[in-house]
N, C-alpha and C positions, 0 to 999 in steps of 0.2 A: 352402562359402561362397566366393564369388570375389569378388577383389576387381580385376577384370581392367576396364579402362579408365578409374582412379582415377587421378587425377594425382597425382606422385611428388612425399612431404613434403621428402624431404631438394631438389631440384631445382627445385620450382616454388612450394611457401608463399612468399606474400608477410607481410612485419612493416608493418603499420602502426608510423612512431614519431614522430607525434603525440597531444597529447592530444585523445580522443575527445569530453570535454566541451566542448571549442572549435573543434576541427575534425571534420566529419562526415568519414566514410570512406569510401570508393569501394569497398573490397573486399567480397564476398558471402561468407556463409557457407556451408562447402562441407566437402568429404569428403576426403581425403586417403587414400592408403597410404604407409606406409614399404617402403624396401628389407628389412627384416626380417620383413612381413607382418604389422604394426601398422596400426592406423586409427585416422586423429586426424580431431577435430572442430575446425573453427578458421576463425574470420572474419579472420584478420590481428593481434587483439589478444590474444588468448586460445586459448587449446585445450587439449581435454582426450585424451589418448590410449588406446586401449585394444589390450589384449593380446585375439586371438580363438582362440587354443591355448593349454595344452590347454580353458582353459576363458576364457568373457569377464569381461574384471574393465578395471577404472580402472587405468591404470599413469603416469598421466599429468596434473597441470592445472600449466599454465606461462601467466605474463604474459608475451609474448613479446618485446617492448621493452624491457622489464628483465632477460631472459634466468631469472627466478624461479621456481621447483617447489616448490608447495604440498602434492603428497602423499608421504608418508614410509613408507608402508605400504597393501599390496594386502590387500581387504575385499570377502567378498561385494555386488555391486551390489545385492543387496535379498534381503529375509526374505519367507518368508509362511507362516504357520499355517493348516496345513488342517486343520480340526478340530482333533486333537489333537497332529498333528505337523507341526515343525517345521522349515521347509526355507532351506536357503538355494540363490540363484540367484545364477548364475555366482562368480566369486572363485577363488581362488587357496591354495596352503597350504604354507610350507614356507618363508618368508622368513628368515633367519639371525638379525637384530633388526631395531626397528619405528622407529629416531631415524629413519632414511634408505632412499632405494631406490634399487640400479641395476638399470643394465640387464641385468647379466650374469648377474643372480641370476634373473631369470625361466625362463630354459632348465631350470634345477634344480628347478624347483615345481613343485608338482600341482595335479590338481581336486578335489576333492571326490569322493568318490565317493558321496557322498548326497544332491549337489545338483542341482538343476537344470544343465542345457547348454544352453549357447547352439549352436544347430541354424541359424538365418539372419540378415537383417537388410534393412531397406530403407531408403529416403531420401525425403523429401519437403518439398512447402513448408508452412511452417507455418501452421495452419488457425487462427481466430476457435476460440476456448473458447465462447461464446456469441452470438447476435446483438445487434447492436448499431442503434440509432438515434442518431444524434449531433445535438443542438443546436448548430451551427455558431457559432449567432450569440453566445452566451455564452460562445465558447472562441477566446483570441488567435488558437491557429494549428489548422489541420487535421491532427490528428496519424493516421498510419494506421492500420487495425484491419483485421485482424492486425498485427504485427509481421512486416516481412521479414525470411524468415532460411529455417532450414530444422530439419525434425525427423528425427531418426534413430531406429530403433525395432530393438531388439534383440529376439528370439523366443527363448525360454531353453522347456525342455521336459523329463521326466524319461526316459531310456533305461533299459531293461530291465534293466540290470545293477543299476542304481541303485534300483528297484522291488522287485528280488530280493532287497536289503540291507535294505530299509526292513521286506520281509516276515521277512525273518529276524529284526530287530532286536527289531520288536514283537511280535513270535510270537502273530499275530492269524492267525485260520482266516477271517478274511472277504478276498476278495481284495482287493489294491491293484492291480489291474490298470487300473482305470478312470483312475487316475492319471497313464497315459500320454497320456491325452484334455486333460491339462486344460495351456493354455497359462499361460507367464508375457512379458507386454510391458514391455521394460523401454524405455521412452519419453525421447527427449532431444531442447530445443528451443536451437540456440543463434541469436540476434540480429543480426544487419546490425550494427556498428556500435556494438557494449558489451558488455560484461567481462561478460556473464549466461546460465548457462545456466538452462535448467529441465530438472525433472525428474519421470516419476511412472509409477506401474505400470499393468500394469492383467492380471487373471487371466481368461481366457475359458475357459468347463465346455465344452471337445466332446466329455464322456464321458457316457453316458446315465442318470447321476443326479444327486441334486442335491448340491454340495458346501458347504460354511461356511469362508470367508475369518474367521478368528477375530481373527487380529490380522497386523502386517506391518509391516516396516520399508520406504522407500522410495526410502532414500540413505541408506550408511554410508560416511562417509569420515572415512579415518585424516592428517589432516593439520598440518602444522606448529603447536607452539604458539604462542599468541600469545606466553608468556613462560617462564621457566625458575625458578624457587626451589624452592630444596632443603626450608623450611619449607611447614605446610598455611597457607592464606589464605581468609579469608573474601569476596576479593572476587578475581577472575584477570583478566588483559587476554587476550581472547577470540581466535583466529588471526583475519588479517586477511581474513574473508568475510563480508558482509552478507547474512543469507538470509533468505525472503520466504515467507510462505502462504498460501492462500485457505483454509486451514481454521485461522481464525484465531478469538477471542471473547474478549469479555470485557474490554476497557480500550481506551484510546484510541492507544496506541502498538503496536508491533512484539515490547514488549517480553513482550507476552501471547502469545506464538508459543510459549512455554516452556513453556505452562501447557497448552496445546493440541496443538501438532504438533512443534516442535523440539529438541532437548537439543544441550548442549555436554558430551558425556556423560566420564566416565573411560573410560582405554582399559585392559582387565585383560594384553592382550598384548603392549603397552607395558612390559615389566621392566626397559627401561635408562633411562627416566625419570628430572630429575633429582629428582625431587620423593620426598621420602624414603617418604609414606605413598601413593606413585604417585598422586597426586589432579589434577594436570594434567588440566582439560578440553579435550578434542582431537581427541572422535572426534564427527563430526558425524553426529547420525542425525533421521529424519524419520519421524516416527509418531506415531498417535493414543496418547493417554494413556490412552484406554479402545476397545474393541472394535477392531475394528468393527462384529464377530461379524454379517456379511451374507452371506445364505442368495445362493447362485447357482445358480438353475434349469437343468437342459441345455439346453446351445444359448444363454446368455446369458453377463453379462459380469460381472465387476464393476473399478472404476475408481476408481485412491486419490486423496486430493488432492495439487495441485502445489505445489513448492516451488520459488523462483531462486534462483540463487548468484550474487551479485553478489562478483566478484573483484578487489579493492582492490591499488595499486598505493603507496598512501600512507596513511602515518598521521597526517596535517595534518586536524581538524577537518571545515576548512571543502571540502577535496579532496574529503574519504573521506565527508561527509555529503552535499554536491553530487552527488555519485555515486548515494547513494541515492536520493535527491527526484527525480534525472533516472530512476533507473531505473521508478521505482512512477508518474512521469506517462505511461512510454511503455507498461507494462503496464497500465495503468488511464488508460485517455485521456481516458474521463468524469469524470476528477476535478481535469480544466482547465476544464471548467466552472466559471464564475463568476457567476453572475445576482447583479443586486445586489437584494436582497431586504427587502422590511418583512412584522413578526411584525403584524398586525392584533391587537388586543387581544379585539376581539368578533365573531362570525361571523351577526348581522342583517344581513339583506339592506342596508340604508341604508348598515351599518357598513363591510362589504366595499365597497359600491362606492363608498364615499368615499375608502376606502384605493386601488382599482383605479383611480380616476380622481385621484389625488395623485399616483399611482407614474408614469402615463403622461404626469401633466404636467411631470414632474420628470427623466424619463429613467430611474424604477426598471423591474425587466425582471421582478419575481415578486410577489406578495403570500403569506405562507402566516399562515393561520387559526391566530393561535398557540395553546400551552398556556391553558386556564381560559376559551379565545373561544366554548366551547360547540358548536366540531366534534366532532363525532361519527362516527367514520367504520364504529363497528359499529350504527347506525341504521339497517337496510336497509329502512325503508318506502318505500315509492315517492312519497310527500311529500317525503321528507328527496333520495333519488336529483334529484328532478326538480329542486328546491330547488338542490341544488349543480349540477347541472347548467345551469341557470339562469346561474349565478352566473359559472360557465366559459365559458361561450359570451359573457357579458357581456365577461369579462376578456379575453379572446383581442380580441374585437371593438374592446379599446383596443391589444391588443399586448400584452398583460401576460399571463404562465403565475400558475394559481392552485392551493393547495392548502392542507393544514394536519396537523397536530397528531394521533399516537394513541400511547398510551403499551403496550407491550406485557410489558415484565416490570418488574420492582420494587412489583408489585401481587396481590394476594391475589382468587381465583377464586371458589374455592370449588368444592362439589359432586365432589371425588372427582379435580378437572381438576388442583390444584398439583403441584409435585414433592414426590417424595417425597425425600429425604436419606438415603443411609447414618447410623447411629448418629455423633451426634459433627461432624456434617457441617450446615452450614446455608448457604440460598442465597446467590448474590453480593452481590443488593440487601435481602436478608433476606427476603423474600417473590418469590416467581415461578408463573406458571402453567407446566404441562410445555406445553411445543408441539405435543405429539404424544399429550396427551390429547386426549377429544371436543372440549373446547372451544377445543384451540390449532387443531387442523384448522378446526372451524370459523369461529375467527377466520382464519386465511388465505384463507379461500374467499370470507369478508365484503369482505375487502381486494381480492381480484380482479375480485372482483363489482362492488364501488364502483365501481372504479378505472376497470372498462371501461363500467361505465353512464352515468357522470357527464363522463368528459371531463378532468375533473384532470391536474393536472402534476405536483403534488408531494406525494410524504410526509416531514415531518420522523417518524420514528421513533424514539422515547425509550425506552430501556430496550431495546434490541436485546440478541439472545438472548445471556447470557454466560458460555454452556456450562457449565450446570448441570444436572449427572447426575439421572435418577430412579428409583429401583428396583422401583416401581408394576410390578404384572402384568396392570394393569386397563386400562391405556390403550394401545387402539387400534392407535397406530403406531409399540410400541416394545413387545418382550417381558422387559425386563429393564434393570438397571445397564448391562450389554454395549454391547447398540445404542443406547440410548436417548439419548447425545451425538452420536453420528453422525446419527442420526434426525431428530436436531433441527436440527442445522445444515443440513441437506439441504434439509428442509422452506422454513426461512429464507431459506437465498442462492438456493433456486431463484425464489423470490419476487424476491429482489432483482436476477436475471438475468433473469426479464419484466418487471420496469420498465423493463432498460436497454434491452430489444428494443420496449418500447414508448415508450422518452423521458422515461420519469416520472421527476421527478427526486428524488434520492436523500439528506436532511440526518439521517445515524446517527451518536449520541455514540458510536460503538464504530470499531473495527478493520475494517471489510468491506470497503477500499477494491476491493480483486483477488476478490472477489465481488460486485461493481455500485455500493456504493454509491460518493456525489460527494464527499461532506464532513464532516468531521465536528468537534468541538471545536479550536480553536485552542491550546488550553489554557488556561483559567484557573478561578478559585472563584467561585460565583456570589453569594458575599454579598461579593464585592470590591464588586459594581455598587449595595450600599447605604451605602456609602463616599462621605464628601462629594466633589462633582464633582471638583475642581482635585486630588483623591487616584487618582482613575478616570484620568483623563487619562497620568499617569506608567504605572499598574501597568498601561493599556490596551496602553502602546507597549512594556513590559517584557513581556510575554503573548504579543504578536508576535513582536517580537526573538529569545524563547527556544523560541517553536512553530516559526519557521521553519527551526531547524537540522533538524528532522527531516520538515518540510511544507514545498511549493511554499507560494502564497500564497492560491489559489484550494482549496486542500486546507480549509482552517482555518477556521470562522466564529469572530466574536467578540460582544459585546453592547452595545447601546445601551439605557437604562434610560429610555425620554421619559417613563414613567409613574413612580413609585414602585413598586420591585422586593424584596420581600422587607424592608421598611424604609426604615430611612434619613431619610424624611423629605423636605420639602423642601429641605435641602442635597443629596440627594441624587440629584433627581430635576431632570429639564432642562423639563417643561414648568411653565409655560407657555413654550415654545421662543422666542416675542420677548423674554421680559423673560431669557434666558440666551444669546444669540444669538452671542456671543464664545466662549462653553465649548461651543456644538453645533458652532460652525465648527472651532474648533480636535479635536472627535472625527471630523469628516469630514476634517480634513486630516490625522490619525491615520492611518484608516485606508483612505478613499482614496489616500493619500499612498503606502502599505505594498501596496493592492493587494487588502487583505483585506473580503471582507466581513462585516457585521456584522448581526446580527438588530437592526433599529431595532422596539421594541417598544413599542407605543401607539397610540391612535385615529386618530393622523394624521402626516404627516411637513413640516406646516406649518401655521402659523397666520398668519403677515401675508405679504401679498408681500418684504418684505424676506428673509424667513426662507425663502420660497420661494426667493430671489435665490441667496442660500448654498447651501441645497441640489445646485441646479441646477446650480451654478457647478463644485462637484466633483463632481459624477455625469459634467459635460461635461470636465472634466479626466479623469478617470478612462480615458473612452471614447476621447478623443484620441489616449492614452497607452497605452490598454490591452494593447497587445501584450508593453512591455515591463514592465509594473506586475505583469503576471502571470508575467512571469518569476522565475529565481532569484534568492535574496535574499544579496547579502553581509554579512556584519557587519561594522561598523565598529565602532560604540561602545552599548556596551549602555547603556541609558537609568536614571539615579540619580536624576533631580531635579536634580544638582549641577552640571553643565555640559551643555553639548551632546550631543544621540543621533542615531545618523545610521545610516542601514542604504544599499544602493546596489545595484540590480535590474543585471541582467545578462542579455543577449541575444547572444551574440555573431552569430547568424545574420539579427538584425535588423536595419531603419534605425538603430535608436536602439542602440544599444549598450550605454547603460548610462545609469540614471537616478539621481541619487541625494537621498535627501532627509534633510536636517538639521533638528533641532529645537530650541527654548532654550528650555527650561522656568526661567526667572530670570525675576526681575523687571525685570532691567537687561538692554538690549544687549550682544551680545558681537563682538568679533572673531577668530577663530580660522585659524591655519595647520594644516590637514587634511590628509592624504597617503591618499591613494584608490590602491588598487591594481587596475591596469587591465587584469591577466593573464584576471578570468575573461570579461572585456568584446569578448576575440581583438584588440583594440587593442595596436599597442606604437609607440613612442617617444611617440607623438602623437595627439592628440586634437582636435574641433572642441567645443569645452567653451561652453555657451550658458544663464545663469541667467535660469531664468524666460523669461520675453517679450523677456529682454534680446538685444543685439547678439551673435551668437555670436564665440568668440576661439577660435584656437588656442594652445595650452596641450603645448611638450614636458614627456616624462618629466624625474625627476630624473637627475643626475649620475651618481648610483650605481646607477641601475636604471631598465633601458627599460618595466617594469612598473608603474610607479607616476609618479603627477604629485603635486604640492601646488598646494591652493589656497586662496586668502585668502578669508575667509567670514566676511562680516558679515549678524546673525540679530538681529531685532527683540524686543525686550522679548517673553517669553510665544509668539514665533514660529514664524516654519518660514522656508526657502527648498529648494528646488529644482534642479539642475542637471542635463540632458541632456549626454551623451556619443554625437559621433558620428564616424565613420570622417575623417578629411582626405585629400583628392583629390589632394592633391599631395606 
C-alpha cells in the first residue's frame, strides 16, 4: 500500500478554529499521511487516524480545535459471520490497558492472526446513496445532494496463513479455501464542513459459491466515557457522539436506533473501569439486533447499513442539539421540505376541489386526502386510478401537489399474511401485517402502481413498519426469525428511496428520515387536540418548543382540529372558523410564527372573506420569511401559560439573521425586559433590530457580553409580536 504523494499531517493539516455551525469552512476533506506511515482522515475539524501495520484499525478521532481524543482503545473495525464463523477485520491486539492510548504502544501490538488484513485502499468523492428529485420550491435553501466531501474505502481480505488456522481450528474436512475469494469493504465517508463521519461494510463473494453474511458488526469503537461512577446506574451520561442510522424503526425519535442498529454496549476488556460491576457503556457498536442471515451468490455483494458519527465538542444543550438538526438537514435534505398543507376531511371529487381551490387561493402548496376521507390507495381499479388521477392533474393545474392517507401496520390482515411473534413476544402496535408476506409485497407493488398511474405527490404513511420480527416459514420473502427484520426494512425504505427519485412526498409517524422520508410528528398526543381551544393554544407552542430540540422546524408537523377530533365538542373544535376567528388566528400565528407546519384538518380552510383575510395574511408572512422561519430554533422561554414564550429562528448565512417571536398568553398586557442571545445568529456586538413593520433600530450588545442584546417588549393582551435581526453596515 503506498502512501506516496499524500500530503504530510504533521506539515500541511490545516485546524479550522471557528464554529462550524456559524461559519462555513473553506477546507475540503482529504487524505493525509504521517511521518510514521499513519493515514488520517480530516476536513480541518475532525479526523480520524489509522494505523495500516501490522494490521488496519482506528488509532485515532480527535476534535482538532479543542486538541480532544475520543478513542481510548484499538478494536476490530468490523466483525462478520460467515455462516458459522466468526471473523473479525482488521484491529489490533496486545494493548497493555483500555482507559487510554499511545502512540508508542502501537509498535508492540499484533494482528490477529485470524482476521482479516487490510491488503489496499482507495479515495474518492462522495457518491448520492440514492437518487434524488428535489422540490425547490418548498425548501428555504438549495441544499446539495450528495454531501461534499470524500469516501475512503478500506479492502481487508483473509491470507492463507489465516485460512490454514481457521482449518485447523474447526477441524472441518470441507475446504476453506474459497474463503480467500471473499472480500471485506470497510467504507468511510467524512463531510466538507462537520464533525461526521460515516461508516459501513460491505462483503463481495469472488469465490465460486455461495456464502451467508449471518450477522456483523459495522463500527466498534472503544471510546471515552461519558461519565465515571464507581456505583451501577440505571440511567449513564452517554460519551459525547451523536450517532445516526438508516436502519432505523419503530418511534419517532433517534432514540429507537437501540432497539434496531446501535448499542452503547459494556466493554468486557475494559478491567481498569471505575465502575465496580464494570458496567460503564463505552463501547460503541453498530449492528442488526437480528440477522441479517443474507444469502450472497458468486459474483455479488452484499452491503450493511450506514451509520454517522457526529462528534460533539460541547455539552450545552442548545450547542450539542444544533449540531444534530444541522447534521440530519444536510444528510436528508428532503426533510427541508416544508409545503404548507390542509388534511381534506373527504376525498369526493366536489370535496377535493374545493380544498384545491381554497389552498391556491390562500397560498396553501398541498392538499392530502386525510385519514377516514375514504382514499384508498389499495383500490387499483382503473375507476378509482383514473378518479385520482383526474384529481392530480386538477391540482397541479392550480399549483397545488395532491395526495393522502394509507395505513400500513397497526392493522390485522389476515389469511396466513400477519407476523408471526416468537412465544411471549407481541407486535408494536398490537396487530401488524409481515411485509414480506404475499400480501405485504403485494401491497407495495399497489403503492408503486398508484403512485405512477395516478400522478400523486404525496403519501402520508401511518403505521410505518416498526421492526417487527416474524418467524413464519410460509411467507415468500423471508425464511425465518433471521432475515425477516432485515427483509422488511429493505422492502420499505426501498419504497421510500423511489418516492424520493420521483418527488413524492414523504408524511411517516416513524424515524425514516435518512431513508426518504420528509416529516414526521412534531410531538404531541392526539386527544390534546379534544381539549378546549384556549387549552390547544399553550400545549400547541409547548409541543413545538420541546420537538424542536431534536427537529428543524420543517421536520415536525403538528395539528389543527377545524372539525371535531376524537371529542371534545364544540369547545373543542374551531369551526365554524368565523364565529372563532381570534383562536384560528392566534393557531396560525402559533405556528406560522414557529415555522411548523400543521395538518389543518376539515372541509375547508375558510368560510367568510374575513377568515379568508387571516389565513392569507400568515401564509404571506410565512413566505416572506420563509427562509429564516425554517431555520434553527433557539429557545428562549418554554411556554407555561404564566408569562411570556418566546423561541428566536437563526440563520446566520442569511439576510435575516434571526427572527424572533414572543407570545403572552395573559389576559392583560405585558412589558417585559428580554436578553436574546445573538451567538447563534454569527451577529456580534450589534444588530439592525426592526419589530414587525415597524422602523428598524440599531440595538448594541450588552455591557457584559458582545453575544447577547436586551430588548424592551411590550405584548398585547392574548398576543404575539415579532422581531427581525439583521447584520448593520456600519
Amino acid at each position: 500500500m503506498s502512501l506516496k504523494g499524500l500530503p504530510i499531517w504533521e506539515k500541511d493539516h490545516p485546524i479550522v478554529n471557528t464554529d462550524w455551525l456559524i461559519s462555513k469552512s473553506t477546507v475540503k476533506s482529504a487524505i493525509y499521511q504521517t511521518e510514521d506511515g499513519k493515514l488520517v482522515f480530516s476536513n480541518g475539524i475532525t479526523a480520524r487516524t489509522f494505523t495500516l501495520f501490522p494490521n488496519g484499525a482506528t488509532v485515532g478521532l480527535e476534535l482538532l480545535n479543542t486538541n480532544e481524543s475520543f478513542i481510548r482503545s484499538v478494536r476490530p473495525e468490523a466483525e462478520v459471520e460467515l455462516g458459522s464463523l466468526k471473523f473479525s477485520v482488521g484491529g489490533l491486539l496486545g494493548q497493555p490497558i483500555h482507559n487510554y492510548l499511545l502512540p508508542e504502544w502501537l509498535s508492540k501490538m499484533t494482528a490477529d492472526p485470524y482476521s482479516f488484513q487490510l491488503v489496499d485502499y482507495t479515495i474518492s468523492d462522495v457518491k448520492a446513496r440514492f437518487p434524488l428529485k428535489k422540490r425547490s420550491a418548498w425548501m428555504a435553501k438549495d441544499l446539495p445532494w450528495p454531501l461534499p466531501g470524500k469516501e475512503l474505502i478500506f479492502r481487508y481480505q483473509l491470507n492463507e496463513k489465516a485460512i490454514a488456522l481457521w482449518q485447523e481450528k474447526i477441524q472441518s474436512k470441507e475446504s476453506l479455501a474459497y474463503l480467500k475469494s471473499v472480500v471485506v469493504e470497510i467504507h468511510y465517508e467524512l463531510y466538507d464542513g462537520m464533525p461526521v463521519f460515516s461508516k459501513w461494510i460491505k462483503v463481495l463473494n469472488d469465490s465460486k459459491q455461495e456464502i451467508k453474511v449471518s450477522k456483523f458488526k459495522s463500527e466498534i469503537l472503544a471510546v471515552l466515557e461519558g461519565e465515571s461512577a464507581v456505583d451501577s446506574k440505571k440511567r449513564w451520561d452517554l460519551p459525547n457522539i451523536t450517532v445516526e442510522s438508516d436502519y432505523n424503526f419503530g418511534g419517532m425519535t433517534n432514540e429507537s436506533l437501540f432497539n434496531s442498529s446501535i448499542g452503547w454496549n459494556l466493554d468486557t476488556l475494559y478491567k481498569t473501569q471505575v465502575s465496580y460491576e464494570r458496567k460503564t457503556p463505552c463501547l460503541l457498536e453498530a449492528y442488526p439486533k437480528y440477522g441479517p442471515n443474507q444469502s450472497i451468490k458468486s459474483g455479488s455483494s452484499f452491503e450493511s447499513f450506514r451509520i454517522w458519527e457526529l462528534v460533539h465538542h460541547s455539552l450545552d444543550r442548545e450547542h450539542k442539539t444544533l449540531e444534530h438538526r444541522r447534521m440530519l438537514r444536510s444528510l436528508a435534505p428532503w426533510s427541508t421540505e416544508n409545503p404548507i398543507l390542509m388534511h381534506v376531511r373527504g376525498s369526493k371529487d366536489e370535496e377535493v376541489k374545493k380544498a384545491i381551490d381554497q389552498c391556491a387561493e390562500v397560498g396553501f402548496e398541498m392538499v392530502i386526502m386525510t385519514f377516514g376521507s375514504g382514499f384508498e390507495v389499495e383500490d387499483q381499479s382503473p375507476e378509482n386510478l383514473n378518479r385520482m388521477k383526474k384529481l392530480a392533474d386538477y391540482a397541479h393545474s392550480k399549483g397545488i401537489a395532491l395526495g393522502g392517507y394509507s395505513l400500513l401496520a397497526s392493522r390485522r390482515v389476515g389469511g396466513g399474511n400477519d407476523v408471526v411473534m416468537p412465544k411471549g413476544m407481541t407486535p408494536t402496535f398490537g396487530n401488524s401485517p409481515c411485509i414480506e408476506s404475499q400480501w405485504g409485497i403485494d401491497y407495495f407493488n399497489k403503492l408503486y402502481n398508484f403512485y405512477s398511474k395516478t400522478g400523486l405527490d404525496i403519501l402520508e404513511h401511518d403505521g410505518s413498519y416498526p421492526g417487527d420480527i416474524c418467524i413464519a416459514t410460509t411467507h415468500p420473502g423471508h425464511t425465518g426469525v433471521e432475515d425477516s427484520q432485515w427483509n422488511q426494512h429493505a422492502r420499505i425504505t426501498q419504497f421510500y428511496q423511489w418516492c424520493r427519485e420521483k418527488g413524492i412526498y414523504l408524511n411517516v409517524p416513524d424515524y425514516y428520515f435518512l431513508s426518504g422520508s420528509n416529516k414526521t410528528g412534531m410531538g404531541y398526543r392526539e386527544t390534546n387536540w379534544s381539549l378546549p381551544r384556549a387549552q390547544q393554544e399553550i400545549i400547541e407552542r409547548q409541543n413545538i418548543y420541546d420537538g424542536t430540540w431534536d427537529k428543524a422546524p420543517s421536520m415536525g408537523w403538528m395539528f389543527v382540529p377545524l372539525v371535531e377530533y376524537q371529542g371534545g365538542g364544540e369547545a373543542a373544535t374551531i369551526e365554524p372558523l368565523k364565529d372563532h376567528l381570534p383562536h384560528y388566528a392566534q393557531r396560525l400565528a402559533n405556528l406560522f410564527g414557529a415555522g411548523v407546519q400543521a395538518c389543518y384538518r376539515g372541509p375547508q380552510l375558510y368560510d367568510s372573506p374575513e377568515t379568508q383575510a387571516v389565513v392569507a395574511k400568515w401564509v404571506a408572512f410565512y413566505k416572506k420569511h420563509r427562509t429564516i422561519l425554517d431555520g434553527d430554533i433557539i429557545h428562549i422561554r418554554r411556554p407555561d401559560g404564566r408569562d411570556y414564550d418566546a423561541i428566536l429562528h437563526v440563520d446566520p448565512t442569511g439576510v435575516e439573521k434571526g427572527l424572533l417571536m414572543i407570545y403572552n398568553p395573559l389576559n392583560t398586557p405585558i412589558a417585559r425586559k428580554i436578553t436574546i442571545p445573538l451567538y447563534y445568529t454569527g451577529l456580534k456586538n450589534k444588530a439592525i433590530v426592526q419589530e414587525q413593520d415597524g422602523n428598524p433600530a440599531l440595538v448594541t450588545a450588552d455591557r457584559n457580553s458582545e453575544n447577547n442584546i436586551t430588548l424592551t417588549v411590550m405584548i398585547q393582551a392574548n398576543g404575539y409580536t415579532y422581531f427581525t435581526l439583521k447584520e448593520s453596515k456600519n
